[in-house]
VMD Tcl script that draws the C-alpha trace (Angstrom):
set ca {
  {0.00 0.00 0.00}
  {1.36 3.81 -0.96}
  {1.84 5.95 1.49}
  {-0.91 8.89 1.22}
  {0.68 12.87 1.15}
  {-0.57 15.97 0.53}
  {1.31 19.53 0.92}
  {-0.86 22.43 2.18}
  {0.29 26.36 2.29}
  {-0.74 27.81 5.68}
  {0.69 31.39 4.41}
  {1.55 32.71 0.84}
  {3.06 35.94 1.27}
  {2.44 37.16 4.21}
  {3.66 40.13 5.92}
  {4.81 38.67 9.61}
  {4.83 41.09 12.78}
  {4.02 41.23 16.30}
  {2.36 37.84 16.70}
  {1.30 35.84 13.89}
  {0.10 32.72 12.65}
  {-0.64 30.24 10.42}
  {-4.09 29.24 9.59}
  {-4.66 26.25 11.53}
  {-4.64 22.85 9.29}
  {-6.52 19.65 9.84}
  {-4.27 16.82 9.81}
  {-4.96 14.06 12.14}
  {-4.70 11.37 9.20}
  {-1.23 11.63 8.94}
  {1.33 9.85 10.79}
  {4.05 12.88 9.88}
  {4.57 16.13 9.60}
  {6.97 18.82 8.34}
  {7.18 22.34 7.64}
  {8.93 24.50 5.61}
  {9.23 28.53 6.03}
  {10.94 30.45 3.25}
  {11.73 34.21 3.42}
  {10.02 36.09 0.23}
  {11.68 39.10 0.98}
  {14.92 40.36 3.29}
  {13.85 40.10 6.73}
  {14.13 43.00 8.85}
  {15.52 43.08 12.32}
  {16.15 39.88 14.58}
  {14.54 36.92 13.47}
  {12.60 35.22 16.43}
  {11.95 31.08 16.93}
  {8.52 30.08 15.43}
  {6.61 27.53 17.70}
  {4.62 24.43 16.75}
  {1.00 24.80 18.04}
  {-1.43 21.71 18.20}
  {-5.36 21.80 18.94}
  {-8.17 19.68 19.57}
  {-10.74 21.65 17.84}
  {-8.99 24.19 15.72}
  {-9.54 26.95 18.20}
  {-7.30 26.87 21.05}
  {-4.23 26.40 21.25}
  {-1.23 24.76 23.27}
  {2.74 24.54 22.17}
  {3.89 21.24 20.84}
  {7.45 21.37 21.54}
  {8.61 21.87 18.73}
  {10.36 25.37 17.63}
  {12.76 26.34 14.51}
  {14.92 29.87 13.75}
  {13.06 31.43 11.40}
  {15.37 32.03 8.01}
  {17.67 35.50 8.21}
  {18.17 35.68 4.55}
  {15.87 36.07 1.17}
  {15.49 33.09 -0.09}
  {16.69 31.05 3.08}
  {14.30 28.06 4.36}
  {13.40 26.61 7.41}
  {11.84 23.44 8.52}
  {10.81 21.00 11.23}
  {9.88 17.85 11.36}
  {6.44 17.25 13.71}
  {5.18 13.74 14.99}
  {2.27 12.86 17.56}
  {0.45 16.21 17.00}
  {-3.28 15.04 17.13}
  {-5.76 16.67 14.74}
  {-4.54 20.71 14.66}
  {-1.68 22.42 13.49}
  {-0.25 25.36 12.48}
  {3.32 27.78 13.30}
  {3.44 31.23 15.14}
  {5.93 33.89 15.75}
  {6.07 36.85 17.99}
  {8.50 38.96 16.49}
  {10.13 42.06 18.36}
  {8.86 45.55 17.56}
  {10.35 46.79 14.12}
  {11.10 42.98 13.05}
  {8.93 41.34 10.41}
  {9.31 38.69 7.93}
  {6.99 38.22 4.52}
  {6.78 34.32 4.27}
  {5.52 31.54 2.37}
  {4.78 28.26 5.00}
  {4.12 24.78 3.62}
  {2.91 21.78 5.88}
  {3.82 18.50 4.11}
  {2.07 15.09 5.28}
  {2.17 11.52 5.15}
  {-0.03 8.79 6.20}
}
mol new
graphics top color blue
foreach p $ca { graphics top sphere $p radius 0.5 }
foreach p [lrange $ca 0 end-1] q [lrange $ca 1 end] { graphics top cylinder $p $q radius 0.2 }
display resetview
């Protein structure tokens, strides 16, 4: 039997400051996750650690444990790998005043 995958984009584009988020992503198929964050543009200021969220219902959230360094450079890529995450998922970042990051965020999963 194949494996089932899909890849989902959480955020296309997106201008990142203060706190932000993914949108939250339904994957409690799959038996593994990872995601990728690539820098659009040249991020400005320090570049803070994103955080793994999981949920029960899409709505509230807790950390999962899992954190990466969001990339420094245009063009540079980031990723995690994520197992034993329930049904819920998605990445935040609370970046420091006068820091941002425009970002493109891509779950990948497999059954």
């Amino acid at each position: 039997m194949l494996a089932e995958s899909t890849t989902a984009i959480l955020a296309r584009n997106e201008d990142w400051t203060g706190t932000a988020a993914t949108e939250p992503y339904e994957a409690g198929w799959a038996r593994e996750a990872v995601i990728f964050v690539r820098a659009l543009k040249e991020p400005t200021g320090p570049q803070p650690r994103a955080i793994v969220e999981m949920s029960p219902d899409g709505m509230h959230w807790l950390p999962e444990g899992t954190a990466l360094a969001l990339p420094e450079t245009e063009g540079g890529i980031a990723m995690a790998r994520i197992s034993h995450f329930g049904n819920w998922l998605r990445l935040r970042a609370d970046f420091a005043t006068g820091s941002g990051a425009t970002v493109l965020v891509t779950l990948h999963l497999k059954s």
